[in-house]
PDB file of N, H, CA, C and O in Angstrom:
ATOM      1  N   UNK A   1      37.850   8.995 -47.398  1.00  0.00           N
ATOM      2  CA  UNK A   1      36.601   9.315 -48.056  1.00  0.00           C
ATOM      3  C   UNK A   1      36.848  10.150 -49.309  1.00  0.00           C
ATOM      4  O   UNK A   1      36.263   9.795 -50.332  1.00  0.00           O
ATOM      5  N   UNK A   2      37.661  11.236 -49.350  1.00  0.00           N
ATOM      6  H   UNK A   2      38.136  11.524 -48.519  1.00  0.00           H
ATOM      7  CA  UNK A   2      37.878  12.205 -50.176  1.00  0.00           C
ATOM      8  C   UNK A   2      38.682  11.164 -51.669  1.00  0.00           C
ATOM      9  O   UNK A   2      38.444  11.439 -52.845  1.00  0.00           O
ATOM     10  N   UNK A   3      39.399  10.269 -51.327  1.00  0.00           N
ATOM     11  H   UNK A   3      39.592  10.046 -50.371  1.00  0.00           H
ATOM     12  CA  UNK A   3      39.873   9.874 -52.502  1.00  0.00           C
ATOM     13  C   UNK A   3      38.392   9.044 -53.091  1.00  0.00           C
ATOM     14  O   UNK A   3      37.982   9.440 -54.182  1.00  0.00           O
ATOM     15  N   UNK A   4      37.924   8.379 -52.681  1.00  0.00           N
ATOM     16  H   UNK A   4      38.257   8.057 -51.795  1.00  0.00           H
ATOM     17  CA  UNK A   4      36.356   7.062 -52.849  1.00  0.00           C
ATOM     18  C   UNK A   4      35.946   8.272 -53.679  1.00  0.00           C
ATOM     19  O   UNK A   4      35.829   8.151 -54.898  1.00  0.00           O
ATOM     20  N   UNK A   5      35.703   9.547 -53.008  1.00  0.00           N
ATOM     21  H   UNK A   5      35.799   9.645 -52.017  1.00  0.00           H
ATOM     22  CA  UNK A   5      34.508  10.637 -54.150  1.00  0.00           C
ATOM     23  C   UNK A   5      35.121  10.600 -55.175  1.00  0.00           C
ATOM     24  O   UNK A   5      34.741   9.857 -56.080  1.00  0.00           O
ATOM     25  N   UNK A   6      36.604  11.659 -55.352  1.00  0.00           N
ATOM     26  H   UNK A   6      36.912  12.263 -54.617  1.00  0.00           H
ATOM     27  CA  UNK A   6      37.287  11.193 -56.513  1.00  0.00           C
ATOM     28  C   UNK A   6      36.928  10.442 -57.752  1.00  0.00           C
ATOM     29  O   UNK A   6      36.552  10.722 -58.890  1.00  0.00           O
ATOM     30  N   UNK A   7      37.172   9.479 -57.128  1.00  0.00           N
ATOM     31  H   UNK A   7      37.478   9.251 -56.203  1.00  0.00           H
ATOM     32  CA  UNK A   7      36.911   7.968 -58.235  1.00  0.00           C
ATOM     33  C   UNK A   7      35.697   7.920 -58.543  1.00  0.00           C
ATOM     34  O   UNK A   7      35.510   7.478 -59.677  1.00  0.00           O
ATOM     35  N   UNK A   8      34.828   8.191 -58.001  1.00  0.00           N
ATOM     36  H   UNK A   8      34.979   8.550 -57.080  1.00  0.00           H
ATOM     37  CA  UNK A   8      33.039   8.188 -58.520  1.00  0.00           C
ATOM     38  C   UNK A   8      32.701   9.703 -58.892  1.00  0.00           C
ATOM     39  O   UNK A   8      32.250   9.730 -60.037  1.00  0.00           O
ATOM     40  N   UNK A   9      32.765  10.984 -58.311  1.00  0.00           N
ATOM     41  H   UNK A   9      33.131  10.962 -57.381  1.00  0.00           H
ATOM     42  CA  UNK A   9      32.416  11.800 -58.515  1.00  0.00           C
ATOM     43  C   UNK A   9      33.206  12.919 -59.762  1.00  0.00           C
ATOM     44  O   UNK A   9      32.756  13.851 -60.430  1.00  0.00           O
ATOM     45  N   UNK A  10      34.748  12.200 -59.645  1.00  0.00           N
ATOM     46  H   UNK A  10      35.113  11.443 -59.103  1.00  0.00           H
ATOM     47  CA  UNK A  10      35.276  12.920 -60.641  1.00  0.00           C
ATOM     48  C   UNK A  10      36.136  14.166 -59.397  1.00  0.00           C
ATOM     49  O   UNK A  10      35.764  14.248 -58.226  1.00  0.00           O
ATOM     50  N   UNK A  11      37.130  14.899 -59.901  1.00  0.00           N
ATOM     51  H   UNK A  11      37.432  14.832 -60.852  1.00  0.00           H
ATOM     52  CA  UNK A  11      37.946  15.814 -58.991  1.00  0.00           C
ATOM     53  C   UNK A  11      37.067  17.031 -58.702  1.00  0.00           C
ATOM     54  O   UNK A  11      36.893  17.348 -57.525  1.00  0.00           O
ATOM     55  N   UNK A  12      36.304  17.979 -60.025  1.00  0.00           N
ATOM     56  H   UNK A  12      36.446  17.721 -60.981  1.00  0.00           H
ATOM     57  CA  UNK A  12      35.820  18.886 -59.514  1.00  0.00           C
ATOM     58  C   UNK A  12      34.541  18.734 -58.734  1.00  0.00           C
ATOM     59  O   UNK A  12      33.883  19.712 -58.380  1.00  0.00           O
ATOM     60  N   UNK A  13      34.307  17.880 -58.554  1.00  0.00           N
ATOM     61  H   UNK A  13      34.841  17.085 -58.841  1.00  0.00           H
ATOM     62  CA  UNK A  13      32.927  17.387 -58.360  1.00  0.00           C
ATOM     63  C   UNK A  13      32.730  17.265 -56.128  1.00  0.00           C
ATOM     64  O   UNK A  13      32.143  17.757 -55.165  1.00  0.00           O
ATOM     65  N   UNK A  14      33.910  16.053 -56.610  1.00  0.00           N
ATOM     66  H   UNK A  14      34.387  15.652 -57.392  1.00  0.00           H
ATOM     67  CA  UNK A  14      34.537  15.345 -55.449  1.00  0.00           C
ATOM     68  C   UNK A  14      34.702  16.856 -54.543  1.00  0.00           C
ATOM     69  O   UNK A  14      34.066  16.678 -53.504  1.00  0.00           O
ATOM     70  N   UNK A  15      35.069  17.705 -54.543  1.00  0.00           N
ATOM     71  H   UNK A  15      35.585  17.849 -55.387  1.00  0.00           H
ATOM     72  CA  UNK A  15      35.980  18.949 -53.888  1.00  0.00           C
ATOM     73  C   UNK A  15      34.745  19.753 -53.552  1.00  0.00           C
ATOM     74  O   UNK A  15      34.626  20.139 -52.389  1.00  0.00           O
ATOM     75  N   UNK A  16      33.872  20.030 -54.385  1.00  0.00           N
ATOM     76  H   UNK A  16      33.969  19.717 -55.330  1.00  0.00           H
ATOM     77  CA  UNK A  16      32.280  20.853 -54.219  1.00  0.00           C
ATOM     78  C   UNK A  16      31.679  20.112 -52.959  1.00  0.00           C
ATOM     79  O   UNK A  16      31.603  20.792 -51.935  1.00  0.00           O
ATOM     80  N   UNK A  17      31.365  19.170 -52.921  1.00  0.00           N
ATOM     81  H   UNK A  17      31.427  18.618 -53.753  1.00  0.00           H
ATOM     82  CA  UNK A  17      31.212  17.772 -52.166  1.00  0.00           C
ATOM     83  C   UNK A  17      31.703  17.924 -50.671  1.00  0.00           C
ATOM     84  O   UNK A  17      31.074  17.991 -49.615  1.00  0.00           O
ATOM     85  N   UNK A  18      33.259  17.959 -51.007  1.00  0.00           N
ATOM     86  H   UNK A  18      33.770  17.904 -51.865  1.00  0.00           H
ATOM     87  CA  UNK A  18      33.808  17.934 -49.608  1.00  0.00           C
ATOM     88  C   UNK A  18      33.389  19.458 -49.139  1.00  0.00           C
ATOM     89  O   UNK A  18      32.817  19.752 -48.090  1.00  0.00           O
ATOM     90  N   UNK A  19      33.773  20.254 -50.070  1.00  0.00           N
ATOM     91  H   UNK A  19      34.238  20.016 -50.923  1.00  0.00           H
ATOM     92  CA  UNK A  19      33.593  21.381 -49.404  1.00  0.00           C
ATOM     93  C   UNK A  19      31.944  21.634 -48.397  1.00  0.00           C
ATOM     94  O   UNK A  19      31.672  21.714 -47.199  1.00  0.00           O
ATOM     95  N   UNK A  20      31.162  21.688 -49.690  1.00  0.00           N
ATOM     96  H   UNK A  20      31.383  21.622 -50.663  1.00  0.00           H
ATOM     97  CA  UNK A  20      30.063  21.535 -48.797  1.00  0.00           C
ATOM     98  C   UNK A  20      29.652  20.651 -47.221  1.00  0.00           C
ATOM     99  O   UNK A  20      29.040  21.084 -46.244  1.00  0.00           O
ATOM    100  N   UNK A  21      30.179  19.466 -47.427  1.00  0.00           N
ATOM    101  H   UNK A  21      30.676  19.114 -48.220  1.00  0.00           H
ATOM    102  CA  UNK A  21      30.429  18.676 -46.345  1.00  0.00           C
ATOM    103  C   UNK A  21      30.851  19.128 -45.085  1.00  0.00           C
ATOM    104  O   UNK A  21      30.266  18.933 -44.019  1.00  0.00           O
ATOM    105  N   UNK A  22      32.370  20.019 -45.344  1.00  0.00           N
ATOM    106  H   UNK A  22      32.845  20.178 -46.209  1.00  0.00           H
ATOM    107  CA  UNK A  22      32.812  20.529 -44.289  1.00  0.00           C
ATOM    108  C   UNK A  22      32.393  22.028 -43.997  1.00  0.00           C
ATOM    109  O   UNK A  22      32.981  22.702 -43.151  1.00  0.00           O
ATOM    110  N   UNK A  23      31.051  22.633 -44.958  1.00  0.00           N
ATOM    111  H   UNK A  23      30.573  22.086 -45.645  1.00  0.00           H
ATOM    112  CA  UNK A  23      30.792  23.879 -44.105  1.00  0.00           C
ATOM    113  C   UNK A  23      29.525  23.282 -43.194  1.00  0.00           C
ATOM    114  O   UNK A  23      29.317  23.720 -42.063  1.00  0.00           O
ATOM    115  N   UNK A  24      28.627  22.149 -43.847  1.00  0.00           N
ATOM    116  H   UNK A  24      28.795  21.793 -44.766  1.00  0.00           H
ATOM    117  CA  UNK A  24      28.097  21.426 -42.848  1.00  0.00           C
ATOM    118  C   UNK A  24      28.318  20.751 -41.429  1.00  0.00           C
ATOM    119  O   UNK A  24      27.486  20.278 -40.655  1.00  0.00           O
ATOM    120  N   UNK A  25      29.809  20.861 -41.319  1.00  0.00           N
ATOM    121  H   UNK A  25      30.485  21.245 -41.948  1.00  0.00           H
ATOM    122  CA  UNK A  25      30.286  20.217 -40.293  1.00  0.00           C
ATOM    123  C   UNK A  25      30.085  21.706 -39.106  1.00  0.00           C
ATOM    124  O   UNK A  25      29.680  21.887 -37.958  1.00  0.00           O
ATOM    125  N   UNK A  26      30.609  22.463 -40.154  1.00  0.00           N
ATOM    126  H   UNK A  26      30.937  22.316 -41.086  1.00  0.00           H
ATOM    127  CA  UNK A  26      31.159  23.546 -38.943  1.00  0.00           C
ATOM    128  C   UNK A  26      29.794  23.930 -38.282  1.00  0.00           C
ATOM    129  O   UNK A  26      29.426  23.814 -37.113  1.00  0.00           O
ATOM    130  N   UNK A  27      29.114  24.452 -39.456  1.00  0.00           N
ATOM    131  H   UNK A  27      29.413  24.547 -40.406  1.00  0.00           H
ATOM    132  CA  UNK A  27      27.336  25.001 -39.053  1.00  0.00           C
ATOM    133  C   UNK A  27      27.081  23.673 -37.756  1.00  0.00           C
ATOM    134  O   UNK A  27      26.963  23.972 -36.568  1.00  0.00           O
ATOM    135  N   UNK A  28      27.059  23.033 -37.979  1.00  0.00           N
ATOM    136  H   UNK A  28      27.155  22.790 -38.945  1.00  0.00           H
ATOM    137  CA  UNK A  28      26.575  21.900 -36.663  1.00  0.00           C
ATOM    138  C   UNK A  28      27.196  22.177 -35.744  1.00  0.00           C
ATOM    139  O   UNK A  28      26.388  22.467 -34.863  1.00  0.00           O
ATOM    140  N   UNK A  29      28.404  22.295 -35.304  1.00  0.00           N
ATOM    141  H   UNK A  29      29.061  22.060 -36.020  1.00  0.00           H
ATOM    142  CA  UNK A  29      29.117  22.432 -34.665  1.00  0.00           C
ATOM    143  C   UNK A  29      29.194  24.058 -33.827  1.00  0.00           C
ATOM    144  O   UNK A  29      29.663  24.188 -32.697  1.00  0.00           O
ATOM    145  N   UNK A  30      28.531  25.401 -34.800  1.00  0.00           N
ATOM    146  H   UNK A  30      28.150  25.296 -35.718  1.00  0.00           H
ATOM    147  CA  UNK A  30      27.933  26.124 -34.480  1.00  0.00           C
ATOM    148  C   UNK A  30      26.912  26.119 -33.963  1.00  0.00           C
ATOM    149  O   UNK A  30      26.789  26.656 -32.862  1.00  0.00           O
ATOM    150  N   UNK A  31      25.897  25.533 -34.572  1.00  0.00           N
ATOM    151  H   UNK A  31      25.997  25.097 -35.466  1.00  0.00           H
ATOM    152  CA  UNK A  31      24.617  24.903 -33.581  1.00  0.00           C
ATOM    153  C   UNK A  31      24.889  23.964 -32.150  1.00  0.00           C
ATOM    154  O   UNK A  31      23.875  23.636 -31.535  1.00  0.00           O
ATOM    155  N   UNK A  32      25.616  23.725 -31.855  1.00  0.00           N
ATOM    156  H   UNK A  32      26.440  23.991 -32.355  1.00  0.00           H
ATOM    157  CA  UNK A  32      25.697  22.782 -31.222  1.00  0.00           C
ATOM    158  C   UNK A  32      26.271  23.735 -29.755  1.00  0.00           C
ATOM    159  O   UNK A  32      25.661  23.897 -28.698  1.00  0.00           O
ATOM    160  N   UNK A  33      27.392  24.166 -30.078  1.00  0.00           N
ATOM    161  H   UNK A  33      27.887  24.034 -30.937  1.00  0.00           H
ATOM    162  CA  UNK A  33      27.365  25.467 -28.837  1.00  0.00           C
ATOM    163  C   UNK A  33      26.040  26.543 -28.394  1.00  0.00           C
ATOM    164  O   UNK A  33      25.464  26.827 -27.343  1.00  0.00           O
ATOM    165  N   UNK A  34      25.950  26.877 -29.588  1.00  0.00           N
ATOM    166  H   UNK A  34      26.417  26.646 -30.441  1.00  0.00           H
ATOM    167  CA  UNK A  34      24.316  27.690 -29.316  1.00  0.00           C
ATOM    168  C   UNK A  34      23.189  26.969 -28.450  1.00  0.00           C
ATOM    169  O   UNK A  34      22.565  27.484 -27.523  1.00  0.00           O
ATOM    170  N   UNK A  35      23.039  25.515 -29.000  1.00  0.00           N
ATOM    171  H   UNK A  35      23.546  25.096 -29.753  1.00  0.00           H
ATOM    172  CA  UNK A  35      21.901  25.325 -28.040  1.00  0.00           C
ATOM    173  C   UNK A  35      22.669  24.905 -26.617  1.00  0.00           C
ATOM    174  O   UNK A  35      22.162  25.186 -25.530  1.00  0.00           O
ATOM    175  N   UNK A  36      23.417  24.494 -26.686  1.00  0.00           N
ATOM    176  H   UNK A  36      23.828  24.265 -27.569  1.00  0.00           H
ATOM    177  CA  UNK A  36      24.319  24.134 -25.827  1.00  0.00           C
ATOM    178  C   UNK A  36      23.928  26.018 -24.374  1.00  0.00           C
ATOM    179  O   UNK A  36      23.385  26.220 -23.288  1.00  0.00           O
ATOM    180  N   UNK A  37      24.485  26.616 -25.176  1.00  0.00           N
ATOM    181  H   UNK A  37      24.926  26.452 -26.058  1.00  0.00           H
ATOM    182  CA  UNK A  37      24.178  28.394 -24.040  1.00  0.00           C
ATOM    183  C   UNK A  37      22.950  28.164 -23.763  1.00  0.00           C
ATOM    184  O   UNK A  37      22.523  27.850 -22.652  1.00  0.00           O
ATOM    185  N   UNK A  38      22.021  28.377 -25.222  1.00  0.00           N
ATOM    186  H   UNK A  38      22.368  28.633 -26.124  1.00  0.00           H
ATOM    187  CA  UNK A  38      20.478  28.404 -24.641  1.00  0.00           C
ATOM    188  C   UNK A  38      19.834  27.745 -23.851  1.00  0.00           C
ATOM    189  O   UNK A  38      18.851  28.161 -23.238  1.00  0.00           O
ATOM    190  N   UNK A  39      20.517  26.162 -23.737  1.00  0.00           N
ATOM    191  H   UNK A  39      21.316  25.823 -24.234  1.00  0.00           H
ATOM    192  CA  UNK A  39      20.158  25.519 -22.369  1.00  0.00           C
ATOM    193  C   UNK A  39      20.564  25.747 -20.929  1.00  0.00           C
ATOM    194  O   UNK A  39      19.889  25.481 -19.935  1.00  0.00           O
ATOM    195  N   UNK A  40      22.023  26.394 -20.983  1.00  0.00           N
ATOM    196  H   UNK A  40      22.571  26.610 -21.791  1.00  0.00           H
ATOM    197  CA  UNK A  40      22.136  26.973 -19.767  1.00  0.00           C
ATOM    198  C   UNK A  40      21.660  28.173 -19.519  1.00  0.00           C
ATOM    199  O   UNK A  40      21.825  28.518 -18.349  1.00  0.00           O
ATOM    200  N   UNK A  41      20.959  29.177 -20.415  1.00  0.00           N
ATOM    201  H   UNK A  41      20.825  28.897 -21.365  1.00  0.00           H
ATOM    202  CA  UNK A  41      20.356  30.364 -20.030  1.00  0.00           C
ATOM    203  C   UNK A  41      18.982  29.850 -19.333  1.00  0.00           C
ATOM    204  O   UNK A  41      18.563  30.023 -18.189  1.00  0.00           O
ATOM    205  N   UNK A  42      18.481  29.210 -20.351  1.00  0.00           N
ATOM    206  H   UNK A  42      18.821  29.070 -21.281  1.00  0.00           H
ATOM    207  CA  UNK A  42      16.759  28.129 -19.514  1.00  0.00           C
ATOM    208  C   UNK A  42      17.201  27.565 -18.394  1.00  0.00           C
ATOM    209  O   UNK A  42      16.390  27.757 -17.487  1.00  0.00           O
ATOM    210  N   UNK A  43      18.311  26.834 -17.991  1.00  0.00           N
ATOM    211  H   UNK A  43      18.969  26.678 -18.728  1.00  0.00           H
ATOM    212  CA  UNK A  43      18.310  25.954 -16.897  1.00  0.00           C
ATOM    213  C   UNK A  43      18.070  24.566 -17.387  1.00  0.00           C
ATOM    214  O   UNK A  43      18.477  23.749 -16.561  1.00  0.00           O
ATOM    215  N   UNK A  44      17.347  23.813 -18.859  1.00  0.00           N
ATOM    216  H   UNK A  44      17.017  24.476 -19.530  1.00  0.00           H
ATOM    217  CA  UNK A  44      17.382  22.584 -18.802  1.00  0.00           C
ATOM    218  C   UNK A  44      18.533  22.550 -19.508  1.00  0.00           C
ATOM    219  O   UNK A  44      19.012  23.477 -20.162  1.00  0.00           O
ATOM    220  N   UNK A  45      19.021  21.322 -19.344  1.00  0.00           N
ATOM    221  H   UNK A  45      18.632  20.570 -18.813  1.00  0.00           H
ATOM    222  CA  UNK A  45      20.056  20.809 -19.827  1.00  0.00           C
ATOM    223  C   UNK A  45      20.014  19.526 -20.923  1.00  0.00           C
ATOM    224  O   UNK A  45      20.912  18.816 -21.377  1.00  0.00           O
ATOM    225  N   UNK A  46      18.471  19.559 -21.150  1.00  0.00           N
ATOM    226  H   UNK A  46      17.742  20.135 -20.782  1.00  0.00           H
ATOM    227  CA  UNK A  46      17.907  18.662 -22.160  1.00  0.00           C
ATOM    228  C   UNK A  46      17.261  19.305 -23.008  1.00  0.00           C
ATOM    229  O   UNK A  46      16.085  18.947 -23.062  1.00  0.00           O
ATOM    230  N   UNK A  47      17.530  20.085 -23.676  1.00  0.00           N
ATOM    231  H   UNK A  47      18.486  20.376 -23.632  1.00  0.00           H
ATOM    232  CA  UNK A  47      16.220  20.903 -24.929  1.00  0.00           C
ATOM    233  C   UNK A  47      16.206  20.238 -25.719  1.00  0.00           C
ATOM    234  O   UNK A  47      17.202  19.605 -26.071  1.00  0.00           O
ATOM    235  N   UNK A  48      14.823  20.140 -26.385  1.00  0.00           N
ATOM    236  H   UNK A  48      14.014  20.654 -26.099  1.00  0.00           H
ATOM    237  CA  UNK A  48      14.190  19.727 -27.323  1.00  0.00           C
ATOM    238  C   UNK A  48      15.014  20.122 -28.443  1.00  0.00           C
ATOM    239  O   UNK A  48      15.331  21.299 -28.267  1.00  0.00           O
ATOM    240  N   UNK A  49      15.539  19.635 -29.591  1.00  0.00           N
ATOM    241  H   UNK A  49      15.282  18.680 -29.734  1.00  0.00           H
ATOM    242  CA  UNK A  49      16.095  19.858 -30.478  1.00  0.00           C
ATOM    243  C   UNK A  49      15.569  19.342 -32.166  1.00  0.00           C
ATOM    244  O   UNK A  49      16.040  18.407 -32.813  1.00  0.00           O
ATOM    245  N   UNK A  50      14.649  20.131 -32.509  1.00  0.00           N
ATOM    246  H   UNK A  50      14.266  20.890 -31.984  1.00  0.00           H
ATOM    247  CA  UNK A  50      14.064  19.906 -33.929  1.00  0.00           C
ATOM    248  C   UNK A  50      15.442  20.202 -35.171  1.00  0.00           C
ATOM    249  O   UNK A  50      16.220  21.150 -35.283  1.00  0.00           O
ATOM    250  N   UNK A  51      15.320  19.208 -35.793  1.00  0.00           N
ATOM    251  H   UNK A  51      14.688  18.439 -35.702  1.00  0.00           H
ATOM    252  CA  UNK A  51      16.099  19.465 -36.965  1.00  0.00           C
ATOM    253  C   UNK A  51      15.961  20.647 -38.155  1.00  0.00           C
ATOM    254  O   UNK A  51      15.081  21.486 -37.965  1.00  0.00           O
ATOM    255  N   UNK A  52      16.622  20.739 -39.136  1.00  0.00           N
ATOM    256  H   UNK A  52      17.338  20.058 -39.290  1.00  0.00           H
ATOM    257  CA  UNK A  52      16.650  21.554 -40.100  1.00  0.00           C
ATOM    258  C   UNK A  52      15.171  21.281 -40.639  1.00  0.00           C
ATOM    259  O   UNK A  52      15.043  20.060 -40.724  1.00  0.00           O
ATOM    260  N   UNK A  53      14.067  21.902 -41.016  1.00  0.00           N
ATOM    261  H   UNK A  53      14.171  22.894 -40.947  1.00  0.00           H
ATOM    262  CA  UNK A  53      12.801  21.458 -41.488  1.00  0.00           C
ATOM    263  C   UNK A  53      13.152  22.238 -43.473  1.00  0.00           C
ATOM    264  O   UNK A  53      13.820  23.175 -43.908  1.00  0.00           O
ATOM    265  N   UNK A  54      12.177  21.085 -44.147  1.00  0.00           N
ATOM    266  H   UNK A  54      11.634  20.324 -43.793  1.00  0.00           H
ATOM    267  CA  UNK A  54      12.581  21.387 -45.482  1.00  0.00           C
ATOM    268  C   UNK A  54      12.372  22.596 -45.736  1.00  0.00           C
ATOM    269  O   UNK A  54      13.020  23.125 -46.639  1.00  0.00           O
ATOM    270  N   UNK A  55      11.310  23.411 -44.921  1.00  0.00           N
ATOM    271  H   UNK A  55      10.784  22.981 -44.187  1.00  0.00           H
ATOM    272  CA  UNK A  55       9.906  24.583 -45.132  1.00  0.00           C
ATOM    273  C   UNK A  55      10.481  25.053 -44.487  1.00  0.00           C
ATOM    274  O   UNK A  55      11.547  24.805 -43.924  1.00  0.00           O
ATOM    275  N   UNK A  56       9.155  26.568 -44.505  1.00  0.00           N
ATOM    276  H   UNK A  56       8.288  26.770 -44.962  1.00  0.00           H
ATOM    277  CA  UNK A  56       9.171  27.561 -43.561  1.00  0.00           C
ATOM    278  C   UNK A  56       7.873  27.072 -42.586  1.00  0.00           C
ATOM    279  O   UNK A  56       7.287  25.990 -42.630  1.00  0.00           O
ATOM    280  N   UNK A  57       7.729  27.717 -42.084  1.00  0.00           N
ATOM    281  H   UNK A  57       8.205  28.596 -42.048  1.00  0.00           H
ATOM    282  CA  UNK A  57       6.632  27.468 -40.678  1.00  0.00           C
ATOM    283  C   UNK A  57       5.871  28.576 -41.237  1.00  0.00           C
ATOM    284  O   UNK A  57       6.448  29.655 -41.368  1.00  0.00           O
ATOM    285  N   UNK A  58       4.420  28.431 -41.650  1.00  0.00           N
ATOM    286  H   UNK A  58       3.951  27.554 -41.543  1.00  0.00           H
ATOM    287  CA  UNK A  58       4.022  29.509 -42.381  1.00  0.00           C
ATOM    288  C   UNK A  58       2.012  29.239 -41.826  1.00  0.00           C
ATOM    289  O   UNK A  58       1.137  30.079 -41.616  1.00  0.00           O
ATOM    290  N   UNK A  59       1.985  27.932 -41.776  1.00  0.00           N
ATOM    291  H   UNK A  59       2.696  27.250 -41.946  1.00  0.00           H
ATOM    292  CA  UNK A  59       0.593  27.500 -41.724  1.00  0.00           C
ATOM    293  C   UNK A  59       0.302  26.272 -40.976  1.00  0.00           C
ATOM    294  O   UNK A  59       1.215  25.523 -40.628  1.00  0.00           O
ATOM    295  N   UNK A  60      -0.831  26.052 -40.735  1.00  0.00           N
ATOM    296  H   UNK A  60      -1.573  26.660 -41.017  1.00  0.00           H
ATOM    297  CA  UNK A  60      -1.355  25.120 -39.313  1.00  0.00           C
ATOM    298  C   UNK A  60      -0.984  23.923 -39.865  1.00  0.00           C
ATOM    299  O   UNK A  60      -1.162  23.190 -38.892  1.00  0.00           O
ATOM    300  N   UNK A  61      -0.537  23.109 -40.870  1.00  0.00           N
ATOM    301  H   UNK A  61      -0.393  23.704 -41.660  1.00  0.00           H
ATOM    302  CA  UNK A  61      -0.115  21.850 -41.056  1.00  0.00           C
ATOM    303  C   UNK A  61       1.563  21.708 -40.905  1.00  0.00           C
ATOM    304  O   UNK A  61       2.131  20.644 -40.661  1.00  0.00           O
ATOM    305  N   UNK A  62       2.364  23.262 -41.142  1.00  0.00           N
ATOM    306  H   UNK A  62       1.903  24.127 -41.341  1.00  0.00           H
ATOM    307  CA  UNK A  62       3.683  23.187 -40.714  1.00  0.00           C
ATOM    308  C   UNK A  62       4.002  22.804 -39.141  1.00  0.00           C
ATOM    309  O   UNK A  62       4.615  21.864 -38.635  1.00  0.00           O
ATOM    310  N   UNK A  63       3.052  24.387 -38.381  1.00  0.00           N
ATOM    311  H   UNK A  63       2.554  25.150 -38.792  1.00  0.00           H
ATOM    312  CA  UNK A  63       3.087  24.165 -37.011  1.00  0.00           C
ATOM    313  C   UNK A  63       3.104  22.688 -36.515  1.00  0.00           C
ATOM    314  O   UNK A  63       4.127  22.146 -36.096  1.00  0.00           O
ATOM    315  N   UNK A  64       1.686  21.984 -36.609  1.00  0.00           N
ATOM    316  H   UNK A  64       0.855  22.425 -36.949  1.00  0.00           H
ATOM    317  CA  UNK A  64       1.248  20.837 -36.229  1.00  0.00           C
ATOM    318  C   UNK A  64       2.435  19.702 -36.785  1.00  0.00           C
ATOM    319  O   UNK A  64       2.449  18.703 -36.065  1.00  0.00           O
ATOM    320  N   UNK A  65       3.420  19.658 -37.910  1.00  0.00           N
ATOM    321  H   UNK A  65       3.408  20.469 -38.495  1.00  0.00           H
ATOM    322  CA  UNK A  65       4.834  19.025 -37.729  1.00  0.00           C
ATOM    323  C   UNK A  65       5.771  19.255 -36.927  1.00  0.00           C
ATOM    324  O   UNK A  65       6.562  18.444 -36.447  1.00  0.00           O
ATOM    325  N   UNK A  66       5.687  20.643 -36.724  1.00  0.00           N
ATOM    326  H   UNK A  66       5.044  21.302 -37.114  1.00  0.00           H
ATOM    327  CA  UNK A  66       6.613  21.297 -35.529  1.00  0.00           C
ATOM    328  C   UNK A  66       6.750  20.576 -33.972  1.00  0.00           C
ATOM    329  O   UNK A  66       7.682  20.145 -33.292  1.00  0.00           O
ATOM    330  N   UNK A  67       4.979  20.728 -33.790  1.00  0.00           N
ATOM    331  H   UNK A  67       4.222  21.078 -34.343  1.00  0.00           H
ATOM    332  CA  UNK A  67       4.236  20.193 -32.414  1.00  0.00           C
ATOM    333  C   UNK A  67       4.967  18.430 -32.574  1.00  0.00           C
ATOM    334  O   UNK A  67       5.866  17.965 -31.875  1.00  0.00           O
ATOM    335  N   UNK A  68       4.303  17.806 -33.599  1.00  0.00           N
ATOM    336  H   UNK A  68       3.572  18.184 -34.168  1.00  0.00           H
ATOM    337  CA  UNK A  68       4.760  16.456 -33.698  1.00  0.00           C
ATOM    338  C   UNK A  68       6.215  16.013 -33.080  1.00  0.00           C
ATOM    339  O   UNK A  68       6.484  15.166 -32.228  1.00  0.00           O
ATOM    340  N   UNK A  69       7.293  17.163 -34.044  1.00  0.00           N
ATOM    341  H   UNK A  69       7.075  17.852 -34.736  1.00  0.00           H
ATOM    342  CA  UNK A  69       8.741  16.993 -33.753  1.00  0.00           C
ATOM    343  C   UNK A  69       9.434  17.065 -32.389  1.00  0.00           C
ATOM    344  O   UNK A  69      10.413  16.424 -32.007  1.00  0.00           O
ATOM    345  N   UNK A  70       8.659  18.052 -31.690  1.00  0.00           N
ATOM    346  H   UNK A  70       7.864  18.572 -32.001  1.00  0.00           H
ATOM    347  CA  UNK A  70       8.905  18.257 -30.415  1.00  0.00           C
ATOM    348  C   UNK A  70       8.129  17.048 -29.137  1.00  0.00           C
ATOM    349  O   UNK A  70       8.511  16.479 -28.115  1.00  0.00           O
ATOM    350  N   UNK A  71       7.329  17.096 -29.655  1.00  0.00           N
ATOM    351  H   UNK A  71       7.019  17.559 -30.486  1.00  0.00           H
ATOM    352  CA  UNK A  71       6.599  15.961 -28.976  1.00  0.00           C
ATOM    353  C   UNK A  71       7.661  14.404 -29.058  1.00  0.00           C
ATOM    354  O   UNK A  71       7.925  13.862 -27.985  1.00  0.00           O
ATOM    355  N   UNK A  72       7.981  14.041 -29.831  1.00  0.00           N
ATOM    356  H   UNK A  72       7.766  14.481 -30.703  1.00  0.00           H
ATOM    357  CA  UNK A  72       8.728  13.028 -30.402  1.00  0.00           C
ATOM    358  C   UNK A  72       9.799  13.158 -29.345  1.00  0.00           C
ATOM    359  O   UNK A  72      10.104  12.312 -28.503  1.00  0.00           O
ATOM    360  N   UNK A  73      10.329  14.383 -29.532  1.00  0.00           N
ATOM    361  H   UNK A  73      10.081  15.070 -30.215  1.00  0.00           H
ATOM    362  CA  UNK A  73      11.812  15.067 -28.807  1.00  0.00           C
ATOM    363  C   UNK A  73      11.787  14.518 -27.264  1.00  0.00           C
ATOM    364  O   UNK A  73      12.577  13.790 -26.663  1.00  0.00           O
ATOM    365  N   UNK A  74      10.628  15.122 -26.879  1.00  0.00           N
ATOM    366  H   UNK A  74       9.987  15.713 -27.367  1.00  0.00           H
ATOM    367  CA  UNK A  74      10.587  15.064 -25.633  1.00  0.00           C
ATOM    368  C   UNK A  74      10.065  13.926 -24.857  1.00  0.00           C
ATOM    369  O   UNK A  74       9.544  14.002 -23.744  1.00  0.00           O
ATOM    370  N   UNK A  75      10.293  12.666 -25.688  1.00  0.00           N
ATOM    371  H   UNK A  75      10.716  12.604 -26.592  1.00  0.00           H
ATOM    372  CA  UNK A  75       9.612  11.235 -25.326  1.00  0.00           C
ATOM    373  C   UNK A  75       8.631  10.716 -24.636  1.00  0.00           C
ATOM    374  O   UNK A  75       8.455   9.498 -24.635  1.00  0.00           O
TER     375      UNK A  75
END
């Protein structure tokens, strides 16, 4: 992958790219143990898991995406 950016993105470009890429990896991978505990502190072993939201949660049309997301989650 890293050489493909290269060639389209150019070297300094390509490297910003990866980098970012791989602090995204780790953060997930941080998240991923976390909910991982928080489900064994609750006892389910299925939590609802909402993604990164673009916003903050500030007002009744955020919430009510929130509600949606979880609802979705929980099939």
């Amino acid at each position: 992958m890293a050489a493909g950016l290269r060639d389209v993105l150019g070297e300094a470009l390509a490297a910003k790219v990866g980098r970012t890429w791989d602090e995204h990896r780790e953060r997930a991978a941080r998240d991923a143990v976390a909910v991982a505990g928080l489900a064994r502190v609750v006892g389910d072993p299925r939590p609802a898991v909402v993604a990164a939201l673009d916003g903050e949660v500030f007002d009744l049309p955020a919430l009510a995406a929130v509600r949606d997301l979880l609802v979705a989650a929980g099939g």
